[in-house]
C-alpha positions as CSV (number, residue, x, y, z in Angstrom):
1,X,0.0,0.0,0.0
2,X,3.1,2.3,0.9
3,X,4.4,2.0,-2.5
4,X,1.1,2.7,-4.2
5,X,0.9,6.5,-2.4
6,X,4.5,6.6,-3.3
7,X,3.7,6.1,-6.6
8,X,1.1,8.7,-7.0
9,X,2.8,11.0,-5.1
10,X,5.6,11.2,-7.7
11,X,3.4,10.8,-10.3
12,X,1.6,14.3,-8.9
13,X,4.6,15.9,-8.6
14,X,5.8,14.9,-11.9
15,X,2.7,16.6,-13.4
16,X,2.2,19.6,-11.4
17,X,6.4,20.5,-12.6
18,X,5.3,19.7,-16.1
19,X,2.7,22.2,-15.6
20,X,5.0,24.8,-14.0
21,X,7.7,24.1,-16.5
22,X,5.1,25.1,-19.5
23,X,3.5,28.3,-17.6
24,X,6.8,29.6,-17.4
25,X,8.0,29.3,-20.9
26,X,4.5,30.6,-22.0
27,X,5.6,33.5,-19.4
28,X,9.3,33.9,-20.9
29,X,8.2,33.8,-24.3
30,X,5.7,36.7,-23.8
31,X,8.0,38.7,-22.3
32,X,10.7,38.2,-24.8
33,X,7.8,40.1,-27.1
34,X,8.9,43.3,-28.4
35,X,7.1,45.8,-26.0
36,X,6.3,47.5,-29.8
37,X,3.5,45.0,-30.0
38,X,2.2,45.5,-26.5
39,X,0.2,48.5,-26.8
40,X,1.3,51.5,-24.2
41,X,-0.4,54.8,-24.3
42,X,2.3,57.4,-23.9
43,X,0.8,60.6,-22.2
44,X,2.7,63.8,-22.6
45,X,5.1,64.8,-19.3
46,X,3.4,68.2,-18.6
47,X,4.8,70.5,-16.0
48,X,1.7,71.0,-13.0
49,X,0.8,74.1,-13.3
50,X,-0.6,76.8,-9.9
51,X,-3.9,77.6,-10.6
52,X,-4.9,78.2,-6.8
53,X,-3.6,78.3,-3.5
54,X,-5.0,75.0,-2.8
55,X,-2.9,72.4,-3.7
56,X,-6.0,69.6,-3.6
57,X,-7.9,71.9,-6.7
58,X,-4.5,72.4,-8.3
59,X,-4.3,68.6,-8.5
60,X,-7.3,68.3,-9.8
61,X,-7.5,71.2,-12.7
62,X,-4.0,69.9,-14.0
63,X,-5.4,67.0,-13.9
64,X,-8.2,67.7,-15.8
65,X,-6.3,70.0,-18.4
66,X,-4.4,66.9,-18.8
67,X,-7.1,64.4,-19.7
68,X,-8.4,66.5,-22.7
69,X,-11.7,64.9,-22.4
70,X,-13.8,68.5,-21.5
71,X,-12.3,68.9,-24.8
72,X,-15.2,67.2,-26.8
73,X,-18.1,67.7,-24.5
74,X,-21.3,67.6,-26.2
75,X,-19.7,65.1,-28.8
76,X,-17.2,67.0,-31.0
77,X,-14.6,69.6,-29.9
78,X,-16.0,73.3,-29.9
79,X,-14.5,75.5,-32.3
80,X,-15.5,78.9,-33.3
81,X,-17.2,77.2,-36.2
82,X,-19.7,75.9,-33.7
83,X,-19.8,79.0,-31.4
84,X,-23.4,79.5,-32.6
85,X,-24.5,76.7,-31.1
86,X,-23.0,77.7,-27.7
87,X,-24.0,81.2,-27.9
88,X,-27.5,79.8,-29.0
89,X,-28.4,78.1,-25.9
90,X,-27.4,80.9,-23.5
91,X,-28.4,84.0,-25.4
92,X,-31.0,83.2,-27.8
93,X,-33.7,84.8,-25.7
94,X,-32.2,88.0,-26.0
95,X,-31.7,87.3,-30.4
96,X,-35.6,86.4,-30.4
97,X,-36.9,89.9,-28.1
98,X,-38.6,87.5,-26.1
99,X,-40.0,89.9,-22.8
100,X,-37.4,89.2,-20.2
101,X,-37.3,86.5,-17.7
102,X,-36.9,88.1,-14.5
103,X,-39.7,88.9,-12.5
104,X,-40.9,90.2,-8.9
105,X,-43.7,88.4,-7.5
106,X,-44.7,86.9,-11.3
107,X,-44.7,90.4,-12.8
108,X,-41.7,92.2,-14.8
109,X,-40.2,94.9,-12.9
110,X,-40.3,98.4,-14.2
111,X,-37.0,99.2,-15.4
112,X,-36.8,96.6,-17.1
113,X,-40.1,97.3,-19.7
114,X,-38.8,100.8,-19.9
115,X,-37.4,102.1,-23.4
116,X,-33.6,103.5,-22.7
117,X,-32.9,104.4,-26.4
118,X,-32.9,108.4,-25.9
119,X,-31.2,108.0,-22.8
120,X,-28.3,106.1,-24.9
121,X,-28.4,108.8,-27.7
122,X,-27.9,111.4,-25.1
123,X,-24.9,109.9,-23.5
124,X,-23.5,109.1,-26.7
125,X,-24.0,112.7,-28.0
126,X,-22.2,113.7,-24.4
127,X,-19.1,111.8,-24.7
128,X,-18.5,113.0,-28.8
129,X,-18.8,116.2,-27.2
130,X,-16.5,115.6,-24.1
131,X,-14.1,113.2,-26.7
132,X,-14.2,116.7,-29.8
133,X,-15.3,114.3,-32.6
């Protein structure tokens, strides 16, 4: 019976080497690779830059003005070729003379429904005057 667990014993152990001895050449062989075909992104060294006083936001905005990602918000990068649509969103009430959205108790406050075109003229009138043009 001895020589029977004997047997198996170094019957495991002649396996479990055989395995060991092919994970390691499967490991040795991948790292004999040239690193060329092992993708790497390479990110640009870029010097930190002091936005604040606090060095936790500094952190944080260089890293952001690393990552390039705000970049593309909204799908594509923003260019001045798309500054309409920017512009659009935030100003386009004023472009359509829609009435204006402020309001005190749900009406519009005076100043704001009154006409200031003569009071513009007169200033401007004032400073060609005050400028000699």
């Amino acid at each position: 019976m001895k020589k029977k667990k004997t047997n198996i014993k170094t019957i495991i152990r002649q396996i479990v080497r055989e395995e060991v001895a092919m994970a390691i050449k499967e490991v040795i062989t991948e790292l004999k690779q040239p690193i060329e075909s092992q993708p790497t992104p390479q990110k640009k060294i870029v010097e930190k830059k002091s936005y604040t006083e606090n060095s936790v936001l500094n952190d944080v905005l260089n890293e952001t003005a690393q990552d390039g990602e705000w970049k593309t918000l909204g799908g594509s990068e923003f260019t001045s070729d798309r500054m309409n649509e920017l512009i659009g969103r935030q100003y386009g009430d004023m472009v359509t003379n829609q009435s204006p959205t402020i309001s005190v108790d749900g009406q519009t406050p005076d100043f704001l429904k009154k006409d200031y075109r003569e009071v513009l003229k007169k200033s401007q009138e004032k400073s060609k005057i005050k400028n000699g043009r």
